[in-house]
C-alpha positions as CSV (number, residue, x, y, z in Angstrom):
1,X,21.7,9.6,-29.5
2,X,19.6,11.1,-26.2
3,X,21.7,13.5,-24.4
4,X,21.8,11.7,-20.6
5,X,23.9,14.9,-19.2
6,X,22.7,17.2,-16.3
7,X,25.0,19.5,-16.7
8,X,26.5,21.6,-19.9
9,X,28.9,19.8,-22.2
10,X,32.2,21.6,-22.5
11,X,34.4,20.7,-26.0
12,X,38.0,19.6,-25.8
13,X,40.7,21.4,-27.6
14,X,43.3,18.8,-27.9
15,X,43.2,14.8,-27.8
16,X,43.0,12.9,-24.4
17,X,43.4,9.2,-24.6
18,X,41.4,7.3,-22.1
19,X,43.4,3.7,-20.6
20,X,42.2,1.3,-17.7
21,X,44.4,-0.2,-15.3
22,X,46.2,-2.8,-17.5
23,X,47.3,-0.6,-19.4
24,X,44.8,-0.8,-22.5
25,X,43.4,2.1,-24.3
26,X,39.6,2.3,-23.8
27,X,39.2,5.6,-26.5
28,X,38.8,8.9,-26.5
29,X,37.5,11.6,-24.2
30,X,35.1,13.4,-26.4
31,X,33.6,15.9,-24.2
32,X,33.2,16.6,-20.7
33,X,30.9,18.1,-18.0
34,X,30.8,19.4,-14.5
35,X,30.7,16.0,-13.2
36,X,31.1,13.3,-16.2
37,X,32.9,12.5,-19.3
38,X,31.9,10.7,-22.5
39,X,34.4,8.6,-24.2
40,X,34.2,7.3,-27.6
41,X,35.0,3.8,-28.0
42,X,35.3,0.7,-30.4
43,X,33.6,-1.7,-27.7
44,X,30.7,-1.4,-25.3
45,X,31.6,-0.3,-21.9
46,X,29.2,-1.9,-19.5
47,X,26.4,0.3,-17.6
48,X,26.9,0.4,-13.4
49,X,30.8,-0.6,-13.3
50,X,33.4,2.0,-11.6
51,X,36.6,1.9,-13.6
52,X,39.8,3.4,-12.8
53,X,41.2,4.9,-15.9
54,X,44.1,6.8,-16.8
55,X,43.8,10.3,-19.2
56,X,46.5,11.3,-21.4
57,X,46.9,14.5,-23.5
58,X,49.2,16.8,-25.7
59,X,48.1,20.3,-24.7
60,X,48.5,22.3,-27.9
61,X,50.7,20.0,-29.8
62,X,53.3,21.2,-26.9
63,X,55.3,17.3,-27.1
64,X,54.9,17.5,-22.9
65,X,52.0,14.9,-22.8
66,X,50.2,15.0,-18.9
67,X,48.8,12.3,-17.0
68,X,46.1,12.1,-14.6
69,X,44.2,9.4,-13.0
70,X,40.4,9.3,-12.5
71,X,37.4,6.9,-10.7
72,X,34.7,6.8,-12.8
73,X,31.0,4.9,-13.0
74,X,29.3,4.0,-16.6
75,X,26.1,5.3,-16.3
76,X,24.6,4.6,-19.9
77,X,26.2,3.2,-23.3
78,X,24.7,4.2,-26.7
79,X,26.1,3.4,-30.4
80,X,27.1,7.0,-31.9
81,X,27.9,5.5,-35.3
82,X,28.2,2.5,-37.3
83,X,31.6,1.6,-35.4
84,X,31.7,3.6,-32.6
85,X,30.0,3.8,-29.2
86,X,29.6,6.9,-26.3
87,X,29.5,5.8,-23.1
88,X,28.6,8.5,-20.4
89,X,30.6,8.6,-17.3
90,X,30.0,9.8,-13.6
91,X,33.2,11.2,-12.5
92,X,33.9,9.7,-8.6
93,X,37.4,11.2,-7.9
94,X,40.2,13.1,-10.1
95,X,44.1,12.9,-8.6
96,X,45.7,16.1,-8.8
97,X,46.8,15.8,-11.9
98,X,43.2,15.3,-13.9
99,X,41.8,18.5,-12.0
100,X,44.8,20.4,-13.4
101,X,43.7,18.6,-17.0
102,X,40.1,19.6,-17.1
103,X,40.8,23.2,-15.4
104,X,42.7,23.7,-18.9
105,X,40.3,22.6,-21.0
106,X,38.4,25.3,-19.3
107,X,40.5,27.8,-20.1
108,X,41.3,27.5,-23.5
């Protein structure tokens, strides 16, 4: 897979569950930039749509799961495995909340 980023890619140190607006879980954060995300999914995310999603974690297995809500657009789609797909994100806006997120993942 072609790396699309512009900017470093950080690691996360605990799960964060990625779910649009009904609801419905999209997949998994599985890294993270200055200004994007990629999320591993099941299904093909469509290139050039703006989604609204909501991230979910468990900061070190604490049992006090956050939330945070965040405006993305799909900038490119590639199959990472035989059942999986990464889709790059451009992150548009962060609530609160997700800023707090990804200045943890940050620091640990």
């Amino acid at each position: 897979m072609e790396d699309h980023r512009q900017f470093l890619r950080k690691a996360l140190h605990c799960t964060v569950s990625i779910f649009d607006e009904q609801h419905t879980s999209i997949g998994i954060m599985a890294d993270y930039s200055q200004t994007g995300i990629m999320i591993a999914s099941y299904q093909a995310i469509p290139v050039g749509s703006v989604f609204t999603f909501t991230i979910i974690d468990l900061p070190g297995n604490s049992g006090h799961k956050r939330t945070g809500t965040i405006e993305v657009q799909s900038m490119w789609c590639d199959k990472i495995n035989t059942t999986q797909f990464g889709t790059g994100f451009k992150l548009l806006e962060a609530d609160d909340s997700a800023k707090k997120m990804f200045e943890s993942y940050d620091a640990a």
